[in-house]
C-alpha positions as CSV (number, residue, x, y, z in Angstrom):
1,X,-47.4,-14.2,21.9
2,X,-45.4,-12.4,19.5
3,X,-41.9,-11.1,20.6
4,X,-41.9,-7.4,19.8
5,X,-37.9,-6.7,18.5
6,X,-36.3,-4.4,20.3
7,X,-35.3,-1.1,17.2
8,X,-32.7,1.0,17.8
9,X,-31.3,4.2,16.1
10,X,-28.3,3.7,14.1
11,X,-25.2,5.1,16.2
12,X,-23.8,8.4,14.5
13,X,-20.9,6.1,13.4
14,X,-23.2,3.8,11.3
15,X,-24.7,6.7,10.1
16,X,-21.5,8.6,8.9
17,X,-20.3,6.1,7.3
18,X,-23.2,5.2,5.4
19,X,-23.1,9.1,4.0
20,X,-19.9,9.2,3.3
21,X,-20.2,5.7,0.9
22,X,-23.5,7.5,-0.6
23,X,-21.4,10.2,-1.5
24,X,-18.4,8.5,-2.8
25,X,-20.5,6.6,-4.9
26,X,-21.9,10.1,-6.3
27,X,-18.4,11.8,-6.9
28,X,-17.1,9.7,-9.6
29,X,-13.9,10.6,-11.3
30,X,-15.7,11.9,-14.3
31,X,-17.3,13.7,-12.3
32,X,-14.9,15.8,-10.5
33,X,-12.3,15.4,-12.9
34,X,-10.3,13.2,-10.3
35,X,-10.7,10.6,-7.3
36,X,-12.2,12.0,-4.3
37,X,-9.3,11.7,-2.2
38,X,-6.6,13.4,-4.4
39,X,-9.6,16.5,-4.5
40,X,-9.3,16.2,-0.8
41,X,-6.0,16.5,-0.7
42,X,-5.5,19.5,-2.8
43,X,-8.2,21.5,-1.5
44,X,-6.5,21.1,1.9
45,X,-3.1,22.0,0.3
46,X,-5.1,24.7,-0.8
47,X,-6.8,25.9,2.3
48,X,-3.4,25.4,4.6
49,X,-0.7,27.5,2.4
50,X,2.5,26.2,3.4
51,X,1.8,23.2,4.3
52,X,4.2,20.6,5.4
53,X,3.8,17.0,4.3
54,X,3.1,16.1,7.8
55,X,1.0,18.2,8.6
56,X,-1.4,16.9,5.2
57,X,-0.7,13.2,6.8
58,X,-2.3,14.3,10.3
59,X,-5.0,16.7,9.0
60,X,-5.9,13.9,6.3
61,X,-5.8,11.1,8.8
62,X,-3.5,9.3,6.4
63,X,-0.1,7.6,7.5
64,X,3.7,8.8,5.6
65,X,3.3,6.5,3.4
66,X,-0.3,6.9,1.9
67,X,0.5,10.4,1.7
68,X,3.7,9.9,-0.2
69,X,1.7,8.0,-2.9
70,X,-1.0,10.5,-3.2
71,X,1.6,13.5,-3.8
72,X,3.6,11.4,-6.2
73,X,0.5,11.3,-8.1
74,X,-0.4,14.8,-8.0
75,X,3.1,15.5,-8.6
76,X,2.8,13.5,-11.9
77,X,-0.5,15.6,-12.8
78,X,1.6,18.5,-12.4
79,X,-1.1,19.7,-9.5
80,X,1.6,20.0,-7.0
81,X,5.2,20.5,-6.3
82,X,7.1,19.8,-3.3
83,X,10.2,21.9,-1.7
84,X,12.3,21.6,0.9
85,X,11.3,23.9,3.9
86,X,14.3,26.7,4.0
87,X,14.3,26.6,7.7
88,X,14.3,22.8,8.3
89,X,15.6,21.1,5.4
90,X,14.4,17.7,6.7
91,X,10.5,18.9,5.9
92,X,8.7,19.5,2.5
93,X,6.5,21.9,2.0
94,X,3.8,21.5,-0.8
95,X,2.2,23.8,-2.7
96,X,0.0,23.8,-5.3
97,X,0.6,25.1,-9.4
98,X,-1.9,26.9,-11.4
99,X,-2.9,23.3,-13.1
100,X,-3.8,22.2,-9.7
101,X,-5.7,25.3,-8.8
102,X,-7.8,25.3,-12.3
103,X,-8.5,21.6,-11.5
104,X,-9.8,22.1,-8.4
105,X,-11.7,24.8,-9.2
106,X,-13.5,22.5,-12.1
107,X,-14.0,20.2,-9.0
108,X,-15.5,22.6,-6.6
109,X,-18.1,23.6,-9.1
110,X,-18.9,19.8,-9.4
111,X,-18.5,19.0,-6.0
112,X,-21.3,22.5,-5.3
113,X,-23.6,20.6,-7.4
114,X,-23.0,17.2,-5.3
115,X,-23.5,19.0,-2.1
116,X,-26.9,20.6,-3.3
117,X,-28.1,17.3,-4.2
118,X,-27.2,15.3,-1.3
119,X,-28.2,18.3,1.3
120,X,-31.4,19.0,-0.6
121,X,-33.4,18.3,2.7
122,X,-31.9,20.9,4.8
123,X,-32.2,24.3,4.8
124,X,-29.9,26.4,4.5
125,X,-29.8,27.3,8.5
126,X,-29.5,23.4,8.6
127,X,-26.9,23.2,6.4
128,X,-24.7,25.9,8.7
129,X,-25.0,23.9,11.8
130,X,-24.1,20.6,10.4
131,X,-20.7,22.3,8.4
132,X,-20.2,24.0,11.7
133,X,-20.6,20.7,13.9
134,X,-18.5,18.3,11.6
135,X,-15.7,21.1,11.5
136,X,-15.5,21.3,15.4
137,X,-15.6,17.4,15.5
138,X,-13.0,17.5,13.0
139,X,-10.7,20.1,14.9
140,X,-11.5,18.0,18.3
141,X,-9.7,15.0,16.5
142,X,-6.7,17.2,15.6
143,X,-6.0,18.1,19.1
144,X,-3.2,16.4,20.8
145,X,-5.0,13.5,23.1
146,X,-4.5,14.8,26.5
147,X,-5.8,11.1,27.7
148,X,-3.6,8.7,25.7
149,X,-6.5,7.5,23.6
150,X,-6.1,9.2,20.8
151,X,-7.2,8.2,16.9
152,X,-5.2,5.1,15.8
153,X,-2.1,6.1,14.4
């Protein structure tokens, strides 16, 4: 008799992952007009003005030093500039130039035609909920752990 094997649904880990590679492999530099994570990091800059340099480590899930490569880089595309924080001169503020703005518009409009590709198969009700699902699982990993078990920094 023939052992039936036992198929399980990949865990929403598995399945997270595997998008995210699927759409790395899709948003080339050429297409975008930069890597994927600088874009990340400016349209953050961008949607958090005044943003401190810690507060892009923690909402990019990156450590200080990681983060200090990335804005030297920027920095040298003339995307970004960082200044000391008048009210705590131990902080750095970053902020984004017009360069960096007009490149990441270019890379919106590039990354609108990713997204319409890859989320063909939803509609746009479906498209919504998942935006408004990953952004509350995102904001739940912001939050201070209250049980000491928080994401592994």
């Amino acid at each position: 008799m023939k052992r039936e094997e036992k198929r399980t649904e990949p865990g929403l880990v598995s399945l997270v992952t595997q998008l995210n590679k699927a759409i790395h492999r899709r948003s080339s530099e050429e297409l975008l007009g930069m890597r994927v994570k600088p874009y990340i990091a400016l349209g953050f800059i961008r949607d958090h003005p005044g943003v401190s340099q810690q507060d892009l480590e923690a909402g990019m899930f990156m450590d200080a030093n990681g983060v200090v490569i990335l804005l030297n880089e920027l920095e040298s595309a003339r995307y970004l500039v960082r200044r000391r924080d008048p009210q705590d001169r131990r902080r750095h503020i970053v902020e984004l130039t017009a360069a960096g703005r007009h490149a990441l518009e270019r890379a919106d409009k590039a990354r609108e035609t990713l997204e319409e590709e890859v989320l063909a198969v939803l509609t746009p009700e479906e498209r919504a909920t998942l935006r408004k699902l990953m952004r509350r699982v995102l904001e739940g990993l912001l939050q201070p752990s209250t049980s000491g078990a928080g994401v592994g920094r």
